[in-house]
N, C-alpha and C positions, 0 to 999 in steps of 0.2 A: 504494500500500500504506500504509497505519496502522499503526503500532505503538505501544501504548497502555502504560504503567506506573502500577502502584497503589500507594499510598503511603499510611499512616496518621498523624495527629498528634494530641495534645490540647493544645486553648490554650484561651487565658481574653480577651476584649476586654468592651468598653464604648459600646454606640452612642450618643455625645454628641455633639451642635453647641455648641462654647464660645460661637458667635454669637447662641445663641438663648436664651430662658429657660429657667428647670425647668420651667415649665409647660408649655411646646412641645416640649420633650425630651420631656417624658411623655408626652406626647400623640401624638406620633410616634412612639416608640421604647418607651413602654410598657414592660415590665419589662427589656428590653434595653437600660435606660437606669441599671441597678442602679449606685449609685455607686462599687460595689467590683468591680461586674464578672459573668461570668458566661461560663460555659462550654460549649465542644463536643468530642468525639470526631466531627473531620474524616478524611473519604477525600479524598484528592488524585487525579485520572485527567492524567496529560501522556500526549499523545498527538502523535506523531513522525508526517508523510508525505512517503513519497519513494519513487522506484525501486530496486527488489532489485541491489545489487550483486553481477555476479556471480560477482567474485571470493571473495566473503565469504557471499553469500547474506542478508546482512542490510539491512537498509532502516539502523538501527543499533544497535551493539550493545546490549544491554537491560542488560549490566554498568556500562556506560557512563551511559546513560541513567539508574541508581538511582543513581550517584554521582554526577552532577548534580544530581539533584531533592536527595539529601539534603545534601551538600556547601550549595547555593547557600539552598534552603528548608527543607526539615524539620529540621536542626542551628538555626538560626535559632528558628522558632518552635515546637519540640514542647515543649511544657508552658513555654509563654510566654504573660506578658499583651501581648498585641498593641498596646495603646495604650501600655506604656510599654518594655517590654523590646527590640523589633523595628526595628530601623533604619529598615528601609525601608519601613515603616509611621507612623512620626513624620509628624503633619500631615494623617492623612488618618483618616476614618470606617472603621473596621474592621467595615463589612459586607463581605458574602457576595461581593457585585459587585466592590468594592473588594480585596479578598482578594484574588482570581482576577486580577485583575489585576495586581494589584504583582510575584505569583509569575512569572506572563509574565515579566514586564520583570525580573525575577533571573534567567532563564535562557535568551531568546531567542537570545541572542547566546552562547548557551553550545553550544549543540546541536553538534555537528561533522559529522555527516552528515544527509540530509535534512531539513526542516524543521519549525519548530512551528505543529502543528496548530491544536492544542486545549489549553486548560487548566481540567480539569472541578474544581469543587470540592464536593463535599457535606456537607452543614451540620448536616443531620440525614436522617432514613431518607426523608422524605418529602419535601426541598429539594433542590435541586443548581442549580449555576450554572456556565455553561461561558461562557468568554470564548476567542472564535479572532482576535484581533489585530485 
């Protein structure tokens, strides 16, 4: 069974290599290389699989689950800049890829009953990037 939660945020990042030049930034990253920044209205998908308990009948609970995801992630970054406001974002590329990943690693080990699936992120109506560990 999957049990999936949806979550909304707005943040602001910066896709920069400090390693490379502007010209390479630009050239790569193109307007997502704005020096001030730029922004999304992100959906978040965490999706939980496991066996129906059937004391409870849940895989887990989805109260649970939305105070994980907002507790560990979205208090964190909703209406943050990712490059500098975000802990667990210090040091790394604030793409899409890179996104979905860190969030993993803020809550894998948070989960208390069955396990994490999936962590979908979508970037815009027409992007989405799912990272499963």
């Amino acid at each position: 069974m999957l049990v999936t939660r949806r979550e909304t945020f707005s943040a602001s990042h910066r896709l920069h290599n400090e390693s490379w030049s502007d010209e390479k930034n630009n050239e790569i990253f193109g307007k997502c290389n704005n020096p001030h920044g730029h922004g999304h209205n992100y959906i978040l998908e965490v999706t939980v699989a496991g066996e129906i308990d059937p004391d409870t009948g849940y895989v887990i609970d989805t109260k649970m689950l939305k105070w994980i995801i907002r507790k560990y992630i979205i208090e964190k970054v909703d209406h943050k800049h990712l490059n500098f406001d975000v802990d667990f974002m210090q040091g790394v590329i604030p793409t899409a890829e890179n996104i979905a990943v860190a969030f993993w690693n803020q809550i894998a080990d948070k989960i208390p009953t069955g396990k994490l699936y999936s962590v979908k992120l979508y970037e815009t109506e027409n992007n989405y990037f799912e990272y499963k560990g």
